[in-house]
PyMOL Python script that loads the backbone (N, CA, C, O; Angstrom):
from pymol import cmd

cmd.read_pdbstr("""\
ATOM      1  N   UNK A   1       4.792  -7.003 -16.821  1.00  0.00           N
ATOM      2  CA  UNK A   1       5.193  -6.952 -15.427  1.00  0.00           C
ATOM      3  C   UNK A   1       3.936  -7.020 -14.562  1.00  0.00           C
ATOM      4  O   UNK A   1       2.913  -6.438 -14.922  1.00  0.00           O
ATOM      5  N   UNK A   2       4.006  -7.822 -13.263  1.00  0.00           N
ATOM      6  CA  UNK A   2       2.358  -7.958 -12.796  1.00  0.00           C
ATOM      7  C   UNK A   2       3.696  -8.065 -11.136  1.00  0.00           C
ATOM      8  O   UNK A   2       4.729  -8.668 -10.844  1.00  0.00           O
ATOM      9  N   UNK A   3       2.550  -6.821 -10.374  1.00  0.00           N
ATOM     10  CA  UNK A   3       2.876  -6.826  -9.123  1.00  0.00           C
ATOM     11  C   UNK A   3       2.990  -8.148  -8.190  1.00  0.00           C
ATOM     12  O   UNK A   3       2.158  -9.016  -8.455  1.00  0.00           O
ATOM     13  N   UNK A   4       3.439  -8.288  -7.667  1.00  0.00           N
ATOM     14  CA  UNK A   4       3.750  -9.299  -6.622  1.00  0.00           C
ATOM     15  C   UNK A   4       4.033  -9.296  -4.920  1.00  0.00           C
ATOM     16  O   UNK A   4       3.775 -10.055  -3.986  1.00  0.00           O
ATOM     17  N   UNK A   5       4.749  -7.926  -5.106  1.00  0.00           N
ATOM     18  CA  UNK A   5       4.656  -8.044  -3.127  1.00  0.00           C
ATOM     19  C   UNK A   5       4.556  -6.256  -3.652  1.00  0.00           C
ATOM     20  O   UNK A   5       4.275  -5.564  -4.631  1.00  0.00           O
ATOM     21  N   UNK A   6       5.095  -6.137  -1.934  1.00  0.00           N
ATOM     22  CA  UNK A   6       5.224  -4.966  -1.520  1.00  0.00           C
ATOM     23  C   UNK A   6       5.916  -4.915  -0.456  1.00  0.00           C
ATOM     24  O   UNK A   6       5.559  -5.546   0.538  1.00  0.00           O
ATOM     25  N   UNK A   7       7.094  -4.115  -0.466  1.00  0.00           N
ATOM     26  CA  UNK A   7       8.247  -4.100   0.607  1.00  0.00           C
ATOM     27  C   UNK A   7       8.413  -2.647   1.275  1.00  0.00           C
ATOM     28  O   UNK A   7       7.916  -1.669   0.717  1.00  0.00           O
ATOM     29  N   UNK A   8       9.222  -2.509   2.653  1.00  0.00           N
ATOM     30  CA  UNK A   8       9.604  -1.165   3.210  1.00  0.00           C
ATOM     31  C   UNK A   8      10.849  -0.726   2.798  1.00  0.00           C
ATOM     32  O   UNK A   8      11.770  -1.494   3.075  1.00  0.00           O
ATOM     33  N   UNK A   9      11.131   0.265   2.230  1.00  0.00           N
ATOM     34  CA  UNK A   9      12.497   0.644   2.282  1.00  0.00           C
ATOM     35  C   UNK A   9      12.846   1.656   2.891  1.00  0.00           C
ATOM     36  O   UNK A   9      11.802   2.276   3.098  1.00  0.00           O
ATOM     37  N   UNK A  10      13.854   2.318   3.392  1.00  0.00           N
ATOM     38  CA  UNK A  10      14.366   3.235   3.815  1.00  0.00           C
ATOM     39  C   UNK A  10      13.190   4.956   3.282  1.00  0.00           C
ATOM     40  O   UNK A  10      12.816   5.826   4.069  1.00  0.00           O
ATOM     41  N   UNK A  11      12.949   4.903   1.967  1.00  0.00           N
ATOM     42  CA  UNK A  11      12.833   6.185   1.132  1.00  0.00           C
ATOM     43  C   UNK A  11      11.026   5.486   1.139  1.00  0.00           C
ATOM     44  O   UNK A  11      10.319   5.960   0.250  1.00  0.00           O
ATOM     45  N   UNK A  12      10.451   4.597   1.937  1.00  0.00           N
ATOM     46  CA  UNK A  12       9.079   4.582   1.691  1.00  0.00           C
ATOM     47  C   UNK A  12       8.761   3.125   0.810  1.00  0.00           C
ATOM     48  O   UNK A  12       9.655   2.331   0.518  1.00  0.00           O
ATOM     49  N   UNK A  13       7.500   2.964   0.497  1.00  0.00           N
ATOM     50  CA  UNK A  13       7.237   1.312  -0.092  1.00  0.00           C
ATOM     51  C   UNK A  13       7.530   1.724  -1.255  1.00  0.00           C
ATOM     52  O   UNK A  13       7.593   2.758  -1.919  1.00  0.00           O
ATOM     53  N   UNK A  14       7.749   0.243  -1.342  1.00  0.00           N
ATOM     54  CA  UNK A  14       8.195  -0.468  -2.878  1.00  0.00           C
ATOM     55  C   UNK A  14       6.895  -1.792  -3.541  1.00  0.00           C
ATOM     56  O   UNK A  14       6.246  -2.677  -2.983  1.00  0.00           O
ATOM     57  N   UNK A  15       6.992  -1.368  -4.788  1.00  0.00           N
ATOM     58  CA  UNK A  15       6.201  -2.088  -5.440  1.00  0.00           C
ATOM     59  C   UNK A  15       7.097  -3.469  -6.187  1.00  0.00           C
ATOM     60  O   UNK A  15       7.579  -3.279  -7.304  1.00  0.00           O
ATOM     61  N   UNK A  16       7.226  -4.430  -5.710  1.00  0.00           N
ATOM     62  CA  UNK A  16       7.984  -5.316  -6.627  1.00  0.00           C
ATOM     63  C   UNK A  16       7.036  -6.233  -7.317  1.00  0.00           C
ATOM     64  O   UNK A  16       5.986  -6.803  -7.018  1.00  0.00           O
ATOM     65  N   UNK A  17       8.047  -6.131  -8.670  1.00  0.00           N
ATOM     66  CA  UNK A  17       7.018  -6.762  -9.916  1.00  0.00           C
ATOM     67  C   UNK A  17       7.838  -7.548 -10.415  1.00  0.00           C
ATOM     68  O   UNK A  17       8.976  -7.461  -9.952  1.00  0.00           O
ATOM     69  N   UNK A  18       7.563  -8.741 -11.676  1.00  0.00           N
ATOM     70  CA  UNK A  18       7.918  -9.562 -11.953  1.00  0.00           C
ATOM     71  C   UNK A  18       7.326  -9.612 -13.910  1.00  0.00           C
ATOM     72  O   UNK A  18       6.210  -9.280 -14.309  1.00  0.00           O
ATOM     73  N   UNK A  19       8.180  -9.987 -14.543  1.00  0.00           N
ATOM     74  CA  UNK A  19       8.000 -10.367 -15.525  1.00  0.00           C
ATOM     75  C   UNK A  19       7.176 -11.315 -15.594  1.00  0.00           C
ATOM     76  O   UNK A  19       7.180 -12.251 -14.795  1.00  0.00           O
ATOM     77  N   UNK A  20       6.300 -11.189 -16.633  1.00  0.00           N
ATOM     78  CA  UNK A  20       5.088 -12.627 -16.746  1.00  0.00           C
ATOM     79  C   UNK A  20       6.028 -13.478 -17.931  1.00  0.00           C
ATOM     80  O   UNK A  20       5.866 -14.680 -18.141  1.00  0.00           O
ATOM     81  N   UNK A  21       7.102 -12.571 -18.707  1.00  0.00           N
ATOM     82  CA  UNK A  21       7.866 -13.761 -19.746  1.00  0.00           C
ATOM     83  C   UNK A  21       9.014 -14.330 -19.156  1.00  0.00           C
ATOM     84  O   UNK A  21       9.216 -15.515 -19.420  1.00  0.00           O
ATOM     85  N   UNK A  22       9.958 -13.641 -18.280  1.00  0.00           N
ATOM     86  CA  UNK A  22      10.778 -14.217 -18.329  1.00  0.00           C
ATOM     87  C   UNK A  22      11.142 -14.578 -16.867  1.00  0.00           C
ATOM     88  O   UNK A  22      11.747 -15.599 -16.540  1.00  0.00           O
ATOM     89  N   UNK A  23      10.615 -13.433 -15.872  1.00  0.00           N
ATOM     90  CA  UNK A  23      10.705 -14.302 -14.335  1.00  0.00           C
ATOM     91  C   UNK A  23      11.340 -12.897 -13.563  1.00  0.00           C
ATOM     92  O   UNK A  23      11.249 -12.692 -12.352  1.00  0.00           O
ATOM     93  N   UNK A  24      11.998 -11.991 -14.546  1.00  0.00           N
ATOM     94  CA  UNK A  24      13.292 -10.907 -13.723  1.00  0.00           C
ATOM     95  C   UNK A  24      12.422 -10.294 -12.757  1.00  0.00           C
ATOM     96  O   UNK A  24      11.242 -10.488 -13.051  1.00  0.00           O
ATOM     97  N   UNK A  25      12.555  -9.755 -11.916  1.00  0.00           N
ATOM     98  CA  UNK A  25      12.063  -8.828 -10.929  1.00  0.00           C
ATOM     99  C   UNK A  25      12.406  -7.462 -10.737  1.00  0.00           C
ATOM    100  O   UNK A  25      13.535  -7.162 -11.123  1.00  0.00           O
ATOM    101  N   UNK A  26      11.625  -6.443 -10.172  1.00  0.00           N
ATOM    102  CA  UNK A  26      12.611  -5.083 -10.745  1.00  0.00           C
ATOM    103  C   UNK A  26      11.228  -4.228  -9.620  1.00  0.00           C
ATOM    104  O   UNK A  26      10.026  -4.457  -9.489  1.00  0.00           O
ATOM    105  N   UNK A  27      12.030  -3.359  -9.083  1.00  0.00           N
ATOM    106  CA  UNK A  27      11.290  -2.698  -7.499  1.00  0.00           C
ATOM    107  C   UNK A  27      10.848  -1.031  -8.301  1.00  0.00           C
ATOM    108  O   UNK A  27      11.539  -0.369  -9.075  1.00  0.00           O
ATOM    109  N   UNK A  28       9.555  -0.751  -7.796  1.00  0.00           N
ATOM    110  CA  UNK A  28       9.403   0.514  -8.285  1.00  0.00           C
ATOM    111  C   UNK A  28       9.295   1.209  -7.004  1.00  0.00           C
ATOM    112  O   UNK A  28       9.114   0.469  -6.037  1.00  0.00           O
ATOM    113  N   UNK A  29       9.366   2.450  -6.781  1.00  0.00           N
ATOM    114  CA  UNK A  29       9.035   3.043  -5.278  1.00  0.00           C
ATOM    115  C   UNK A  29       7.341   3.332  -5.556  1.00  0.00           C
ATOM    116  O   UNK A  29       6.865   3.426  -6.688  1.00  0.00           O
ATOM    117  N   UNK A  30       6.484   3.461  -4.180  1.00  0.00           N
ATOM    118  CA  UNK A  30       5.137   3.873  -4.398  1.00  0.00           C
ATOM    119  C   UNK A  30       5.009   5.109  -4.693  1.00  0.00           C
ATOM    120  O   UNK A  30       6.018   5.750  -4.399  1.00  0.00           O
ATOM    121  N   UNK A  31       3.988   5.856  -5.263  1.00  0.00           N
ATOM    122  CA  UNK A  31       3.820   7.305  -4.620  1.00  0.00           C
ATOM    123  C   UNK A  31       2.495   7.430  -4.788  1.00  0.00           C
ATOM    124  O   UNK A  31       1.715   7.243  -5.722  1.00  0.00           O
ATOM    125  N   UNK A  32       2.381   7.943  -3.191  1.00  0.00           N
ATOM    126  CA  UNK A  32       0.863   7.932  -2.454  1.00  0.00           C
ATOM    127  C   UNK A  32       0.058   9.549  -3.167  1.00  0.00           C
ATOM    128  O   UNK A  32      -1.034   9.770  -3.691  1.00  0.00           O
ATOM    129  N   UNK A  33       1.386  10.500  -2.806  1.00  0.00           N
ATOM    130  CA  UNK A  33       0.924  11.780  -2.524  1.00  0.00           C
ATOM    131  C   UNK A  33       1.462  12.053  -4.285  1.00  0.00           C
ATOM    132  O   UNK A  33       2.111  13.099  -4.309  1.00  0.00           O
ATOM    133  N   UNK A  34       1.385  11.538  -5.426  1.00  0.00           N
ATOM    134  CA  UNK A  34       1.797  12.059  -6.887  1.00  0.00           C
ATOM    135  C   UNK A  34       0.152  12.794  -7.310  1.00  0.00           C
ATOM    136  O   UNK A  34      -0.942  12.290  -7.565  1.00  0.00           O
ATOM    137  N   UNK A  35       0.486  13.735  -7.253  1.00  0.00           N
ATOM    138  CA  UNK A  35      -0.945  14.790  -8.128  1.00  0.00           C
ATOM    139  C   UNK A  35      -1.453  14.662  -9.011  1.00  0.00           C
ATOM    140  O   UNK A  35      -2.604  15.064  -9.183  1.00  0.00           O
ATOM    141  N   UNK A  36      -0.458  13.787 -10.257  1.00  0.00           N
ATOM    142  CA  UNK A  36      -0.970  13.320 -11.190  1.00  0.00           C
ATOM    143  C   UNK A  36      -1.424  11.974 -10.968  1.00  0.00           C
ATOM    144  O   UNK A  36      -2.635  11.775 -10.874  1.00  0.00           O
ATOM    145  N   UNK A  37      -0.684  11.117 -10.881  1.00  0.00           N
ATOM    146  CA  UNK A  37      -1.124   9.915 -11.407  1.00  0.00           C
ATOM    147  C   UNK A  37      -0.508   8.778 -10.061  1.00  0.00           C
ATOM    148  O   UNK A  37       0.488   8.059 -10.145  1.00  0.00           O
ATOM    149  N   UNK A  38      -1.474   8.910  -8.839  1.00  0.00           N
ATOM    150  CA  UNK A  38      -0.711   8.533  -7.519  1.00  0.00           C
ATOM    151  C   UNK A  38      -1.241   7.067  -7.339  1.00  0.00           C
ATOM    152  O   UNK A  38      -2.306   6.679  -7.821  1.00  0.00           O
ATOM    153  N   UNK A  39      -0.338   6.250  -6.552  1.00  0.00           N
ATOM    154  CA  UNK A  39      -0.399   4.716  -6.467  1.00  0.00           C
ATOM    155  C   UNK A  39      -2.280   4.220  -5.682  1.00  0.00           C
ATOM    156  O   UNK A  39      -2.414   4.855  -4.636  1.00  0.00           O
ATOM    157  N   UNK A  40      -3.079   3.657  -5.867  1.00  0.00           N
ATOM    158  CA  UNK A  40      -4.026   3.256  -5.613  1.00  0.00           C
ATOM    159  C   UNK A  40      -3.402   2.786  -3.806  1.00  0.00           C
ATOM    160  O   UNK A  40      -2.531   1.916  -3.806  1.00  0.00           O
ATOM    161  N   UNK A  41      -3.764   3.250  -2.626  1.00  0.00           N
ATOM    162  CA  UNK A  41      -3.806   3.086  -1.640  1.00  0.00           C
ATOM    163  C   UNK A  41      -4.330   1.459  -1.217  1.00  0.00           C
ATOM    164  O   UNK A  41      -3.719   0.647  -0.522  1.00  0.00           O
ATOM    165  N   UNK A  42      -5.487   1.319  -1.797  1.00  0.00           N
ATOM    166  CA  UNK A  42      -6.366   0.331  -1.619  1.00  0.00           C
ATOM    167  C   UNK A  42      -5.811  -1.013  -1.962  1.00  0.00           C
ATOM    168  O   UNK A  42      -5.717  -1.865  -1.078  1.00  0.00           O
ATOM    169  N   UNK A  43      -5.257  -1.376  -3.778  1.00  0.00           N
ATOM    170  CA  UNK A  43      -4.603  -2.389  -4.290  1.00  0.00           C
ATOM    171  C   UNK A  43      -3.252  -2.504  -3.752  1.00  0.00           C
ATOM    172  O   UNK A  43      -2.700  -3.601  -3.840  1.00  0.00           O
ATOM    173  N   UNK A  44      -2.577  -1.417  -3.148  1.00  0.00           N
ATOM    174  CA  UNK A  44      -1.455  -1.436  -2.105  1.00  0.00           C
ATOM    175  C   UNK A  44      -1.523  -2.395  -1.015  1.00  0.00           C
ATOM    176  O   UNK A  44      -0.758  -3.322  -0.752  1.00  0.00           O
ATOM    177  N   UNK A  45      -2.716  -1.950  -0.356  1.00  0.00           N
ATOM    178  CA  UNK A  45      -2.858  -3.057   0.722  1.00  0.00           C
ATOM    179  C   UNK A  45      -3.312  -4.251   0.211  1.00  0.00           C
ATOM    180  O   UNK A  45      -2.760  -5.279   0.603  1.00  0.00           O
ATOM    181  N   UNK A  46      -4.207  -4.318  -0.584  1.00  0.00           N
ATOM    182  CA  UNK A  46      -4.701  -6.279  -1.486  1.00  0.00           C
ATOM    183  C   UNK A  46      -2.940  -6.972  -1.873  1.00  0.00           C
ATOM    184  O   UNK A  46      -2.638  -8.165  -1.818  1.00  0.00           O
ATOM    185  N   UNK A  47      -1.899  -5.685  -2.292  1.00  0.00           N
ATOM    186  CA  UNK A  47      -0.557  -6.488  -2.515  1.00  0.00           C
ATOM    187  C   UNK A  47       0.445  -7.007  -0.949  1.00  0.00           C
ATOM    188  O   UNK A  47       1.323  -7.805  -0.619  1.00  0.00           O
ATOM    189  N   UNK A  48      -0.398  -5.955  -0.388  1.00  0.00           N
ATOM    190  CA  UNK A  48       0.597  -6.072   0.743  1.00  0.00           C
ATOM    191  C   UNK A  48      -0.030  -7.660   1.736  1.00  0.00           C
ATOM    192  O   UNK A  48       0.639  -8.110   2.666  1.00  0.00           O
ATOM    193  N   UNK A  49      -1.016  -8.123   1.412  1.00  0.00           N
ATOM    194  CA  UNK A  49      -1.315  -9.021   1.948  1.00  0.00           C
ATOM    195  C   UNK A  49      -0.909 -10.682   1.337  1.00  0.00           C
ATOM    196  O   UNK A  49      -0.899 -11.697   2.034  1.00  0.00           O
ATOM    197  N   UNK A  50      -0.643 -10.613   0.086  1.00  0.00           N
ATOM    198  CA  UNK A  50      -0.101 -11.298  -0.353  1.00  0.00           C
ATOM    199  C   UNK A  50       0.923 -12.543   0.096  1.00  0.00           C
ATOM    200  O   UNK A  50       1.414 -12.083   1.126  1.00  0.00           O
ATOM    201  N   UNK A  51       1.462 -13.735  -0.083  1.00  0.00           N
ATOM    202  CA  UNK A  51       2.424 -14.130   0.484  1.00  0.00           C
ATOM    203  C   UNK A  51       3.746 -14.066  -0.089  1.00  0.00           C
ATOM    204  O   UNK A  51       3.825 -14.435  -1.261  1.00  0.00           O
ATOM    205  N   UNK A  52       4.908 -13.638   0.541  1.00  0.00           N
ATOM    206  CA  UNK A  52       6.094 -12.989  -0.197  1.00  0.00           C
ATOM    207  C   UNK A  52       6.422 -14.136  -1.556  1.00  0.00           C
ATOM    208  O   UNK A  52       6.147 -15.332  -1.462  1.00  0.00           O
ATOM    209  N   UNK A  53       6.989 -13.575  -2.670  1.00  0.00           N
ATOM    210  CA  UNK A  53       7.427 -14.157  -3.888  1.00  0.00           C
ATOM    211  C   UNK A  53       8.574 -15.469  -3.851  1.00  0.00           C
ATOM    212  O   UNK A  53       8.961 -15.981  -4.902  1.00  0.00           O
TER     213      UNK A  53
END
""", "prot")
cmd.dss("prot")
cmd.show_as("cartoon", "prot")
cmd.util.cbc("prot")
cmd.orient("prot")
């Protein structure tokens, strides 16, 4: 799965990714504020600049 955009939803951003085998797409939510293991802020915005899929 290799990121591709980044969308708004209601509950906060979404990470949408894409299969490199077969094409499916499938949305993860971000999380900025996770204590353990929290979404990179920075590669957020390099996705968010992207042009949509």
């Amino acid at each position: 799965m290799a990121p591709v955009a980044l969308d708004h939803a209601a509950k906060g951003w979404v990470i949408v990714h894409r299969c490199t085998a077969c094409g499916h797409t499938s949305r993860n939510r971000a999380t900025l504020d996770d204590p353990i293991q929290p979404d990179d802020p920075a590669a957020l915005a390099a996705l968010s600049a992207l042009p949509p899929p």
